[in-house]
C-alpha positions as CSV (number, residue, x, y, z in Angstrom):
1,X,1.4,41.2,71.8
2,X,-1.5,40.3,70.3
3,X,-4.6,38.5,73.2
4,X,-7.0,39.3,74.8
5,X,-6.7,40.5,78.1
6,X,-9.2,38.8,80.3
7,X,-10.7,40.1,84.0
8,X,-13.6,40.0,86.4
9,X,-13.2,36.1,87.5
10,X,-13.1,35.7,91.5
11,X,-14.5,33.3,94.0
12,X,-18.2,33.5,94.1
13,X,-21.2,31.6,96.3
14,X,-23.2,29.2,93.9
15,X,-26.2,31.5,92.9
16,X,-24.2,34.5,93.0
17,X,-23.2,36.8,89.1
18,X,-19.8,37.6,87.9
19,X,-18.8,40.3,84.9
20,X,-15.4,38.9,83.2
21,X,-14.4,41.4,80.3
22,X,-11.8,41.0,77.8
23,X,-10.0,44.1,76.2
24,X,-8.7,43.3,72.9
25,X,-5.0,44.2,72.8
26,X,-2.7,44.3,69.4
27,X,-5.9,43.5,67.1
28,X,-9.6,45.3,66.4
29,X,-12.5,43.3,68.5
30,X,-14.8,44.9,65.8
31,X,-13.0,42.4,63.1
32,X,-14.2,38.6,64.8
33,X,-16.1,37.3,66.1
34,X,-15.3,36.4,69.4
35,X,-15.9,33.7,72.0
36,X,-15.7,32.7,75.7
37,X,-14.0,29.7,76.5
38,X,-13.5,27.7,80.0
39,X,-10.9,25.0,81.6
40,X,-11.8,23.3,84.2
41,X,-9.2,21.3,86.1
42,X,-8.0,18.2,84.7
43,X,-10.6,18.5,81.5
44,X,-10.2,20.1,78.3
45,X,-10.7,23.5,77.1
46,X,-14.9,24.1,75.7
47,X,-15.8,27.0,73.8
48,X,-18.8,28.1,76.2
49,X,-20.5,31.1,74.1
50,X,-19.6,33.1,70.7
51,X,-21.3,36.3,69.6
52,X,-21.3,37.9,65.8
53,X,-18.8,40.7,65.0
54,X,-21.4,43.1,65.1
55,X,-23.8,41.5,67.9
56,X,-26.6,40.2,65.8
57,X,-25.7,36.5,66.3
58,X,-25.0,35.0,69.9
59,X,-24.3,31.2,70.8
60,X,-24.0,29.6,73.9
61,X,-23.6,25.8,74.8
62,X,-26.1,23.9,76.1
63,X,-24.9,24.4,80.3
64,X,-24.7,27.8,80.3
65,X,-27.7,28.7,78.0
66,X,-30.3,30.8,79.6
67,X,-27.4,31.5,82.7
68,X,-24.4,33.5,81.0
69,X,-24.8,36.6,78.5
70,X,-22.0,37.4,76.2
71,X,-22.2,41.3,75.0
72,X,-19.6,43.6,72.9
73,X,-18.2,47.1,72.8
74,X,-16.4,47.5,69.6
75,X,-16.2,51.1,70.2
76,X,-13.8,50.6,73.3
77,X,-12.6,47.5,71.9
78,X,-14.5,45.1,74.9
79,X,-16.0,42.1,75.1
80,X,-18.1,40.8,78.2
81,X,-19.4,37.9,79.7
82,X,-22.2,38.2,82.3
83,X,-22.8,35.0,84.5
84,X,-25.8,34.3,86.7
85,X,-27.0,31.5,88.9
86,X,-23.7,30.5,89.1
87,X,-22.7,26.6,90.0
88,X,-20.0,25.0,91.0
89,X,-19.3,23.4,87.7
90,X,-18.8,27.1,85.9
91,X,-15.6,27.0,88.2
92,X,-12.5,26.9,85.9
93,X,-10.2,29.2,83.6
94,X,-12.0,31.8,81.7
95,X,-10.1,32.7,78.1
96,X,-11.8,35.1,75.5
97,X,-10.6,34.6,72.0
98,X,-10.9,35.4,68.5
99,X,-12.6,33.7,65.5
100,X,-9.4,33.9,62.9
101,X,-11.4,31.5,60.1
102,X,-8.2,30.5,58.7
103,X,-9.4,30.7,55.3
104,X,-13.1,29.4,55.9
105,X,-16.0,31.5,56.2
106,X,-16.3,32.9,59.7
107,X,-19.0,32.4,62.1
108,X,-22.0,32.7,62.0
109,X,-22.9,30.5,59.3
110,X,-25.6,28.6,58.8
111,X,-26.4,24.9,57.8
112,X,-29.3,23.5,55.1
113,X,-32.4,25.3,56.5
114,X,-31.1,28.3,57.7
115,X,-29.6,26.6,61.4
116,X,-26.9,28.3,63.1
117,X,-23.9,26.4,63.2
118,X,-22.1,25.6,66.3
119,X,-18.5,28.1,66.1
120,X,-15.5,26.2,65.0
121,X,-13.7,26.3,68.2
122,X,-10.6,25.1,66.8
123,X,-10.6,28.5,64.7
124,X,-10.0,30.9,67.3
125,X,-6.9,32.5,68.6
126,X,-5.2,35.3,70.2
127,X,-5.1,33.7,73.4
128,X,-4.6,35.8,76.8
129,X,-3.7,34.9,80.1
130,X,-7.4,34.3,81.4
131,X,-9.2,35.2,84.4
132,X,-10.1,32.3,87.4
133,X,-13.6,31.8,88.3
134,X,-14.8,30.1,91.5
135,X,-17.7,29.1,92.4
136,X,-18.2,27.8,96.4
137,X,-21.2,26.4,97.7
C-alpha cells in the first residue's frame, strides 16, 4: 500500500518535545516533497510544515514556527518532525503526506519577487494511519 507510516505521537506535559517519524512505504520519500499535517478534534485537517525534496526549502505555519522542525532521510526513506515547547493546542492527529502536484509545478515555488509560496495542501497524498499527540498541562 502506498502511505506513509506515521510514529512517535504520545501524551506529553505542555513544554515537553516529541519526535514523530514517518517511513515512506510503496513510494521513494526522495521524489516529494513532503509535509506534516494535524487534526484536531472537531476541526479540520491544516498542513502544519513542508520541506523540499532535497531539504533546501522548509515551511512551517505561523503556530508552530520557531517550535517544530521538520528534517528528512531520503537515504532510509524517513521523514521527521521534531516538536518543542509543546502546548496544548499541538494536541491532535499527526499525518505525514506527500506533495503529488497533480500536474502543477511542485513545491517550493515562488511568487513575483522571489516569496516562497505557501504548499498547496490540497496536493498531497498517500495518506497513512497517523500517530496521536497529546499534550497535558
Amino acid at each position: 500500500q502506498v502511505q506513509g507510516v506515521e510514529s512517535g505521537g504520545g501524551l506529553v506535559q505542555a513544554g515537553g518535545s516529541l519526535r514523530l517519524s514517518c517511513t515512506a512505504s510503496g513510494f521513494r520519500l526522495d521524489e516529494h516533497a513532503m509535509g506534516w499535517f494535524r487534526q484536531a478534534p472537531g476541526r479540520e485537517r491544516e498542513g502544519i510544515a513542508c520541506i523540499a525534496w532535497n531539504g533546501r526549502n522548509t515551511y512551517y505555519t505561523d503556530s508552530v514556527k520557531g517550535r517544530f522542525t521538520v528534517t528528512r532521510d531520503n537515504a532510509n526513506n524517513i521523514l521527521y518532525l521534531q516538536m518543542d515547547s509543546l502546548k496544548p493546542e499541538d494536541s491532535g492527529m499527526y499525518y505525514c503526506a506527500a506533495d503529488l502536484s497533480l500536474g502543477k509545478i511542485p513545491w517550493p515555488t515562488y511568487a513575483r519577487g522571489g516569496i516562497l509560496e505557501t504548499p498547496r495542501w490540497d496536493q498531497f497524498g498517500y495518506w497513512g494511519q497517523g500517530t496521536q499527540v497529546t499534550v497535558s498541562l
